[in-house]
Backbone as CSV, one residue per row, in Angstrom:
resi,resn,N_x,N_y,N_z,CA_x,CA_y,CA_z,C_x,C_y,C_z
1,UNK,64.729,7.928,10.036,64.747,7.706,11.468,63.513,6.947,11.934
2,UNK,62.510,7.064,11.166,60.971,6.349,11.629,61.129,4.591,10.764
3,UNK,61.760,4.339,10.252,62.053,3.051,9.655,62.294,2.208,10.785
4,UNK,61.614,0.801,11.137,61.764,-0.065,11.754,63.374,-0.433,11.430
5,UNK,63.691,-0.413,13.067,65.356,-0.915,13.180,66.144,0.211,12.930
6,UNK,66.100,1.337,12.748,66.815,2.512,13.018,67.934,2.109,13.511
7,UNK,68.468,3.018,13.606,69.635,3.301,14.453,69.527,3.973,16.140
8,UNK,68.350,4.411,15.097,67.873,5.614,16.375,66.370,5.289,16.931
9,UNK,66.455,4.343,16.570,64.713,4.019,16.676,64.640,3.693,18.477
10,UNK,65.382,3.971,19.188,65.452,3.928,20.623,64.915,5.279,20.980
11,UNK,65.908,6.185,20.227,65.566,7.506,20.743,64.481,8.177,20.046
12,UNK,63.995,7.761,18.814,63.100,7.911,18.766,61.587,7.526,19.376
13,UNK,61.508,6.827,20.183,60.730,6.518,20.746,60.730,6.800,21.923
14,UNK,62.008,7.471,22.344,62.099,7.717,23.997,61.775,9.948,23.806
15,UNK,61.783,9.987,23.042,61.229,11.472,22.441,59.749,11.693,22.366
16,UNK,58.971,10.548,21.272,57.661,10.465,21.421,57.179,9.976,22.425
17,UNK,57.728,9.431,23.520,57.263,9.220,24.681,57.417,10.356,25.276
18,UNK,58.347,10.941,25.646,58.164,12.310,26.297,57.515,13.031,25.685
19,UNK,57.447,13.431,24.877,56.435,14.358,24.062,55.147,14.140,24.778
20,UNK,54.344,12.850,24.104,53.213,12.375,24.550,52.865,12.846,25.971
21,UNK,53.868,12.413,27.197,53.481,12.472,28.437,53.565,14.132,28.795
22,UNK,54.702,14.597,28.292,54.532,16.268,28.762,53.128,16.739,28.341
23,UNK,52.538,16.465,26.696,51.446,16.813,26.404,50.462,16.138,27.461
24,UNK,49.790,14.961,28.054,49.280,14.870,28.585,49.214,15.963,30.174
25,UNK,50.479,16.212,30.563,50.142,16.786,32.187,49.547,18.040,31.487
26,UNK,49.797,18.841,30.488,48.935,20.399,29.836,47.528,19.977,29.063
27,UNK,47.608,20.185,28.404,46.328,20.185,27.370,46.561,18.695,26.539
28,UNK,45.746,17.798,26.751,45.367,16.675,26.089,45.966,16.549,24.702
29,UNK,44.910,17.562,24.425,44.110,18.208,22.639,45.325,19.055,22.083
30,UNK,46.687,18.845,22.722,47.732,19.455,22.042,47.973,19.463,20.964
31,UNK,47.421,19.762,19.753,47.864,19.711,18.520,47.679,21.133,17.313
32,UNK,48.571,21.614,17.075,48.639,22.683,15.838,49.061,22.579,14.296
33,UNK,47.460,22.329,14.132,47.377,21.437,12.747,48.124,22.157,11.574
34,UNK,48.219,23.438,11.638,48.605,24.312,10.647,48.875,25.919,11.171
35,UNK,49.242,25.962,12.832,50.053,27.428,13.201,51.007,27.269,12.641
36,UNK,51.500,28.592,12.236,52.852,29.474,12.633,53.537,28.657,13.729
37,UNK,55.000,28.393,13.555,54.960,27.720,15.328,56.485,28.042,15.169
38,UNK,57.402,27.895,16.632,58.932,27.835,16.620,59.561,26.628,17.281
39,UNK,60.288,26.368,16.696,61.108,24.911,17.257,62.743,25.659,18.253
40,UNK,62.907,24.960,19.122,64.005,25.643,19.876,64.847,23.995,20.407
41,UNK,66.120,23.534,20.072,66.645,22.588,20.449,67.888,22.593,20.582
42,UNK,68.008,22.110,22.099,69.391,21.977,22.698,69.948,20.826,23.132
43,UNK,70.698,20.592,22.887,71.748,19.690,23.037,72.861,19.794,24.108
44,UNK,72.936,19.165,24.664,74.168,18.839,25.869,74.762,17.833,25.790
45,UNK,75.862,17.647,25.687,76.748,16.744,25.538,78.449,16.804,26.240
46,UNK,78.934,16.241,26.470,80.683,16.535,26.942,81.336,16.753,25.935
47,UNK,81.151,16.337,24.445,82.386,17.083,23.510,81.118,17.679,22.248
48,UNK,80.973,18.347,22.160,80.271,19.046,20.515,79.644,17.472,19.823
49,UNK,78.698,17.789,19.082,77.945,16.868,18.596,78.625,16.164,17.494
50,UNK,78.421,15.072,17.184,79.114,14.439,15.554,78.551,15.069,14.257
51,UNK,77.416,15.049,14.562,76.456,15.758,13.304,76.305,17.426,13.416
52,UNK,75.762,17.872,12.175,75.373,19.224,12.712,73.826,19.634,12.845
53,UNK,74.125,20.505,13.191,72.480,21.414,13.309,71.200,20.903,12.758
54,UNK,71.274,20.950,11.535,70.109,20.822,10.571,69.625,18.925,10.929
55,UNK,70.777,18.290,10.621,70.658,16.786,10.680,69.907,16.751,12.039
56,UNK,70.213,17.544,13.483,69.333,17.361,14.771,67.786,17.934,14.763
57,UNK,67.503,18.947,14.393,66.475,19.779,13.971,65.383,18.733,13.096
58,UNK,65.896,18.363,12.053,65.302,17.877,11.285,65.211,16.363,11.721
59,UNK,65.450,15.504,12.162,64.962,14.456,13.171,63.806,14.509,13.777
60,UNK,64.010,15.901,14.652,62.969,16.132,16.018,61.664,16.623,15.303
61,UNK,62.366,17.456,14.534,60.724,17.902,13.417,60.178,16.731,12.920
62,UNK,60.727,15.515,12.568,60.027,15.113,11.899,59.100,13.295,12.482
63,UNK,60.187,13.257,13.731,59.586,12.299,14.644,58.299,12.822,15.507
64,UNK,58.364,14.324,16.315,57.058,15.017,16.023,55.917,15.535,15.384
65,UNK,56.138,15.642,13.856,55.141,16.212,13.194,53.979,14.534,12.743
66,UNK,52.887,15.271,12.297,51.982,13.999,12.086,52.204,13.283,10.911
67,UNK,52.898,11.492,11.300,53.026,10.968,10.876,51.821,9.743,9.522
68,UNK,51.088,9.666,9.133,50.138,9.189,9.028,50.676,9.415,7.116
69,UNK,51.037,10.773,6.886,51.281,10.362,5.279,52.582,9.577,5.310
70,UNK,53.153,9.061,6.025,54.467,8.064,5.845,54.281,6.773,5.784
71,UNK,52.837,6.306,5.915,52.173,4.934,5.794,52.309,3.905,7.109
72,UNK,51.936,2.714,7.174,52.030,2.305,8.670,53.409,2.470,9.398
73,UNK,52.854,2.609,11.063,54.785,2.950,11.033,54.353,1.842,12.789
74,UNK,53.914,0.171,12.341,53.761,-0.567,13.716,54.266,-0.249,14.749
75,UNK,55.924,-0.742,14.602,56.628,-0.738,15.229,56.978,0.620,16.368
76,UNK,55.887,1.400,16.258,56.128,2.664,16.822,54.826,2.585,18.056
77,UNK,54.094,1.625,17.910,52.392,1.336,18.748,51.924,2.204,18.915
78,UNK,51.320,2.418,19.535,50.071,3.601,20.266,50.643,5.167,19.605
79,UNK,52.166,5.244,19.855,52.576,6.426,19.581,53.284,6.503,17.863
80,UNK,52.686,6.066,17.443,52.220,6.586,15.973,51.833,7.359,15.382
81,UNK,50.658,7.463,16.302,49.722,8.598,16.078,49.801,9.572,16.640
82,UNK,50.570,9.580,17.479,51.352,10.707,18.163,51.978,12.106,17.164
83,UNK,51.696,13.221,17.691,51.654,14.609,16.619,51.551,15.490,17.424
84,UNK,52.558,16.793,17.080,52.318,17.794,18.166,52.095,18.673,17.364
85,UNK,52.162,18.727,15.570,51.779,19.462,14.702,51.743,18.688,13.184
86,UNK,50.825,19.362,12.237,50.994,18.786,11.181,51.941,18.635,10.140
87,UNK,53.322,19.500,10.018,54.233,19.220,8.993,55.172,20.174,9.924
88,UNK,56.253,19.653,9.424,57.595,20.242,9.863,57.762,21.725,9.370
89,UNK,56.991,22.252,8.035,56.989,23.376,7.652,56.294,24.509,8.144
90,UNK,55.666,24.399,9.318,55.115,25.439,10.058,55.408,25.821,10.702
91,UNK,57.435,25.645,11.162,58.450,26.345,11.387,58.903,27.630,10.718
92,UNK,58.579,28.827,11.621,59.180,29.470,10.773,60.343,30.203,11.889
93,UNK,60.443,29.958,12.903,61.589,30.701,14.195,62.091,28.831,14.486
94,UNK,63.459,29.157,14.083,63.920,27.682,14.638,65.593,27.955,15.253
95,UNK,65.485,27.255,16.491,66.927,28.079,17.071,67.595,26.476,17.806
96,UNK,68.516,26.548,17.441,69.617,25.348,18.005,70.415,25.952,19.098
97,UNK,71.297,24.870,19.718,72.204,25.151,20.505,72.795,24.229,21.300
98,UNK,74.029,24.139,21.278,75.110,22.929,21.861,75.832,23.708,23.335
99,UNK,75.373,22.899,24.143,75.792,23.503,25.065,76.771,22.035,25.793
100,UNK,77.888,22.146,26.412,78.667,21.476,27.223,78.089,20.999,28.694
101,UNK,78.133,20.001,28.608,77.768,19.094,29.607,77.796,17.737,29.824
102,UNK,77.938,17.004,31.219,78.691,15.756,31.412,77.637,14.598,31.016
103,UNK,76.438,15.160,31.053,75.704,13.806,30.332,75.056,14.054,28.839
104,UNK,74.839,13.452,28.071,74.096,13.338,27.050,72.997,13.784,26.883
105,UNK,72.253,14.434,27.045,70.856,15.000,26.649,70.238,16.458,25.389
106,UNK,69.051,15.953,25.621,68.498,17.292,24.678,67.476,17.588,25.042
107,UNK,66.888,19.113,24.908,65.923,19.932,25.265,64.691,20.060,23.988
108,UNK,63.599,19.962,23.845,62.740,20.472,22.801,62.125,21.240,23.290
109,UNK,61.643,22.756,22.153,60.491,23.276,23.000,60.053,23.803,21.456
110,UNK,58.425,23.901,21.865,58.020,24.113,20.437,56.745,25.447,20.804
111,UNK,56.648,26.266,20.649,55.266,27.144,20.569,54.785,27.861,19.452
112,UNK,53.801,28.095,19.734,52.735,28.817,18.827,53.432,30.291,18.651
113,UNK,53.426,30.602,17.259,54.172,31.928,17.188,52.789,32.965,17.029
């Protein structure tokens, strides 16, 4: 998903942009280099998703976690360096959910366990 020309490389970038800016209105210095932490992601959509669970989860984990061992990633600018934790494995509470609704969207929420 972080490969220049994605498929998804729209929404990936429209994620690390929100990310980024929610972190800015709280704490700057948002980053949990190595907590315990829980991932919680919802989905809304009008018919059930194409993919499942894990394939959504594992996206969001990994367009959030700190990118830097994946080697340059340009095409991503400023928010490259963008990280709200250091590896996707410091999940250990992770909860999905598809909920029905007329527009397209998704929810992230991530805290310190």
């Amino acid at each position: 998903m972080l490969a220049a020309g994605h498929v998804h490389a729209e929404r990936v970038l429209a994620l690390l942009r929100a990310a980024n800016d929610q972190a800015r209105l709280g704490d700057p210095a948002l980053y949990f280099p190595d907590e315990s932490l829980g991932l919680e992601l919802i989905v809304t959509s009008p018919a059930p998703p194409r993919s499942d669970a894990t394939n959504y989860l594992g996206g969001v984990a990994d367009v959030l976690e700190d990118k830097r061992h994946r080697g340059g990633l340009p095409h991503l600018g400023e928010l490259a360096g963008f990280a709200l934790y250091g590896n996707d494995g410091q999940f250990h509470d992770v909860r999905y959910r598809w909920e029905h609704g007329q527009d397209v969207r998704y929810q992230v929420r991530i805290w310190k366990r």
